[in-house]
C-alpha positions in Angstrom: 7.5 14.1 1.8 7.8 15.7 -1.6 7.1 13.8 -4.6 9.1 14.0 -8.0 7.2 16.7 -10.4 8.0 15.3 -13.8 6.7 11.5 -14.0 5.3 9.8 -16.8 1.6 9.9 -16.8 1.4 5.8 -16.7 4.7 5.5 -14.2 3.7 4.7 -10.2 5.8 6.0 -8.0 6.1 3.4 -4.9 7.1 4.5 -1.6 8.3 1.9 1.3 7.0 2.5 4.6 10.2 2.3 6.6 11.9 4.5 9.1 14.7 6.8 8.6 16.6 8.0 11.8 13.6 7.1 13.8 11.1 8.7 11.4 8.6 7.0 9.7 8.2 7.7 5.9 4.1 8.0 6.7 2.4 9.3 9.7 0.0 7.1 12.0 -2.6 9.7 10.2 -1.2 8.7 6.8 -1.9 5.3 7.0 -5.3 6.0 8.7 -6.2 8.3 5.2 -5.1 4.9 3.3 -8.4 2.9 5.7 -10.8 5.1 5.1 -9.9 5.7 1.5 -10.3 1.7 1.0 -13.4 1.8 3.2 -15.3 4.5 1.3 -14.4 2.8 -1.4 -16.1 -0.8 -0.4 -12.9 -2.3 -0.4 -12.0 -3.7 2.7 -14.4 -6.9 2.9 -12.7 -7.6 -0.3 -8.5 -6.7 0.2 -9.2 -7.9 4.1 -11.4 -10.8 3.5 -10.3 -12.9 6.4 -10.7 -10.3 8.9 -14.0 -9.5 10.8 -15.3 -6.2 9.8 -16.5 -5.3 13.0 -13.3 -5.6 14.8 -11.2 -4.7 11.7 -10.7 -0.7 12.4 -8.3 1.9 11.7 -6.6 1.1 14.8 -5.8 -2.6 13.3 -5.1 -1.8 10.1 -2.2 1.0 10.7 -1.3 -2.1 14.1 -1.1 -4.7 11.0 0.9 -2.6 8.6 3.4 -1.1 11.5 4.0 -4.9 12.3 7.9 -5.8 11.8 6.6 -8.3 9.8 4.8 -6.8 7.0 6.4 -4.6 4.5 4.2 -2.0 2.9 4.4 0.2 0.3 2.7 3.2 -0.6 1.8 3.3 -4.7 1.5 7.0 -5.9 0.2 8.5 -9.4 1.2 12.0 -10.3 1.6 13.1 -6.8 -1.7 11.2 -5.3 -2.1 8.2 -3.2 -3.7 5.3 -5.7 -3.4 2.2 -3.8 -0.6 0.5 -1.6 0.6 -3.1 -1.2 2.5 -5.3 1.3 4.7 -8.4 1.9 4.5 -10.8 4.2 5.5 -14.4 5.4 8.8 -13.7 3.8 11.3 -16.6 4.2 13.3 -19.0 2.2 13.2 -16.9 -1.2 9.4 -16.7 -1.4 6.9 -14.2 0.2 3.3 -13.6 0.0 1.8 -10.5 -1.6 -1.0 -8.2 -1.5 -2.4 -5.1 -2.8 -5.3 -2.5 -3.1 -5.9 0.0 -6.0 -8.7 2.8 -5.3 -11.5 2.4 -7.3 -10.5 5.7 -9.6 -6.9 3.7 -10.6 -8.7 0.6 -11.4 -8.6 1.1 -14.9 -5.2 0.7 -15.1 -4.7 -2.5 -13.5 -2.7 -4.6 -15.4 -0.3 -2.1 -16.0 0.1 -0.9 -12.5 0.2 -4.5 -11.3 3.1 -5.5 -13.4 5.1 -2.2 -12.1 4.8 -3.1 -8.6 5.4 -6.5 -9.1 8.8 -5.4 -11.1 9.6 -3.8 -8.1 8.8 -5.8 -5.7 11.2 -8.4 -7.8 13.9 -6.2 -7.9 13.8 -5.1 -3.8 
């Protein structure tokens, strides 16, 4: 996947994970980089706080997110991965939402919060 070169420092780019003529936008491997980056980064007790850590491995996580019923996106920042959200339980004009920033993007939360929540309003 090739990313646009000239963004604006600030702007996220966000990426759906969705397949196009049978190919999915991001690898199993992809979304196995996005665990263990939100493992090394002590972040899955707190983004996966109602599953058990012991049984809660890569396996599940890329199982959870290839599910039919959650919708994930991928957030980028000049070109890297910085975090990644999702949708589920979507019916009757409501859904419930989720998201993970790396600990190096946490800076900017507020900012990048509102951008993928104006997205996510405008999908």
């Amino acid at each position: 996947m090739k990313l646009p070169k000239k963004m604006n420092k600030k702007e996220l780019l966000i990426v759906p994970y969705v397949y196009q003529d049978g190919v999915p936008t991001f690898r199993d491997s992809g979304l196995k980089e996005l665990y263990h980056r939100t493992k090394e980064d002590g972040l899955l007790p707190i983004v996966f706080y109602n599953q058990d850590p012991m049984t809660f491995q890569e396996d599940e996580f890329v199982r959870m997110f290839k599910s039919p019923d959650v919708f994930l996106f991928v957030i980028f920042l000049e070109g890297e991965p910085c975090g990644y959200s999702w949708l589920t339980d979507i019916a009757d004009h409501r859904a419930q939402g989720s998201f993970c920033f790396f600990k190096k993007f946490q800076g900017d939360l507020v900012e990048f919060g509102k951008q993928v929540l104006q997205f996510m309003l405008n999908i």
